[in-house]
N, C-alpha and C positions, 0 to 999 in steps of 0.2 A: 309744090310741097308734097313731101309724101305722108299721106294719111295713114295714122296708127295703125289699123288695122291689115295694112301692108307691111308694114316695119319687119315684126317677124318672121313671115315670109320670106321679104328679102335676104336677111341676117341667114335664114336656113337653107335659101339655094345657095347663097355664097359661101356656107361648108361645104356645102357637096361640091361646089368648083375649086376650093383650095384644095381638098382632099384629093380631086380630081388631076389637079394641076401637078401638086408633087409627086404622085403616083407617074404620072408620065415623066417628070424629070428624073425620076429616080430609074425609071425605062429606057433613058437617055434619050427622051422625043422633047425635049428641049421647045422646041421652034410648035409644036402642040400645046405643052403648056401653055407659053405665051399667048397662044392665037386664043385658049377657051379662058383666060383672064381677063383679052380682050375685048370677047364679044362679050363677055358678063359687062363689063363697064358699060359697052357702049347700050347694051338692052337697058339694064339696071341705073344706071346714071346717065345717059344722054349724052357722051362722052367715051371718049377710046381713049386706052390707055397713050396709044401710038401719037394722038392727038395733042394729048395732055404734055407730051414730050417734047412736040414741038414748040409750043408755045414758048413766046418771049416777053409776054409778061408779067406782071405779079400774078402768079397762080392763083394766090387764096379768093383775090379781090374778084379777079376774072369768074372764080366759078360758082362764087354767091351772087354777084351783080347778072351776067351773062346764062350762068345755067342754072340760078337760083338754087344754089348746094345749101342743105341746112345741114347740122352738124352729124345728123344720121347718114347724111351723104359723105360726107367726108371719113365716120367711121368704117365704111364698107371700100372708099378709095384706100384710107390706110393701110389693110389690108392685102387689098391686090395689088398696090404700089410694092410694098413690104415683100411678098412674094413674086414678082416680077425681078423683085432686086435677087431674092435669093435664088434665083435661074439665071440671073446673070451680074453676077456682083461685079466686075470688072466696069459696069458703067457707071461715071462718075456723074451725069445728069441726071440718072434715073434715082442715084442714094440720095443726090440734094432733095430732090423733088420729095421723096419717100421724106427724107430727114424734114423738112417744111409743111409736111401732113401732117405726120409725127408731132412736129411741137404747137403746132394750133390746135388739132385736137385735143393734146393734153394742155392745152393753156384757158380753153372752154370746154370741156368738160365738169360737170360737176361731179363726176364718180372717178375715184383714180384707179389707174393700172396700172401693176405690176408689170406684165406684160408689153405694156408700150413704154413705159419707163427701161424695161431693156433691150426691147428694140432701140430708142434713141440714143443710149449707152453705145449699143453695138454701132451702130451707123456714124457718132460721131470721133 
């Protein structure tokens, strides 16, 4: 479980890796973005996104049961899931995935978002 006084921390290196990531997609280093979304997940969550992709599971279950995601964990995947897609929209596993972050989060969250209500919009 991640302890509060981590929470924010994490929440503000993962600006500086979105920020980071589109900045290089907009450089057309593509295959860079991806890889520093990557290893943010895999330091930050205990999980790669690459990983996450393979799976043939039920995602949600797998990653509370097996990597004990609580719902702070799942808001920083949405995130990088969301942005991995928009570096490569063409993949149709990676918007479901994104789109099944997306509506868990917003189905247990207690605070709503604007925000992830139009990402969900856009993706479905």
């Amino acid at each position: 479980m991640i302890r509060k006084d981590y929470i924010q921390r994490y929440f503000d290196e993962l600006a500086k890796v979105l920020a980071a990531a589109l900045l290089l997609k907009k450089n057309h280093k593509a295959t860079e973005a991806e890889a520093m979304l990557n290893d943010f997940s895999t330091d930050f969550l205990g999980i790669s996104l690459a990983e996450i992709l393979t799976l043939e599971v039920d995602l949600i279950k797998y990653l509370i049961k097996e990597k004990n995601f609580t719902l702070d964990h799942f808001k920083l995947l949405e995130d990088l899931l969301y942005h991995k897609y928009l570096i490569n929209v063409s993949n149709n596993k990676l918007k479901k995935i994104t789109l099944e972050v997306l509506n868990y989060v917003s189905k247990n969250d207690a605070n709503y978002s604007l925000q992830r209500m139009n990402r969900i919009k856009e993706l479905s």
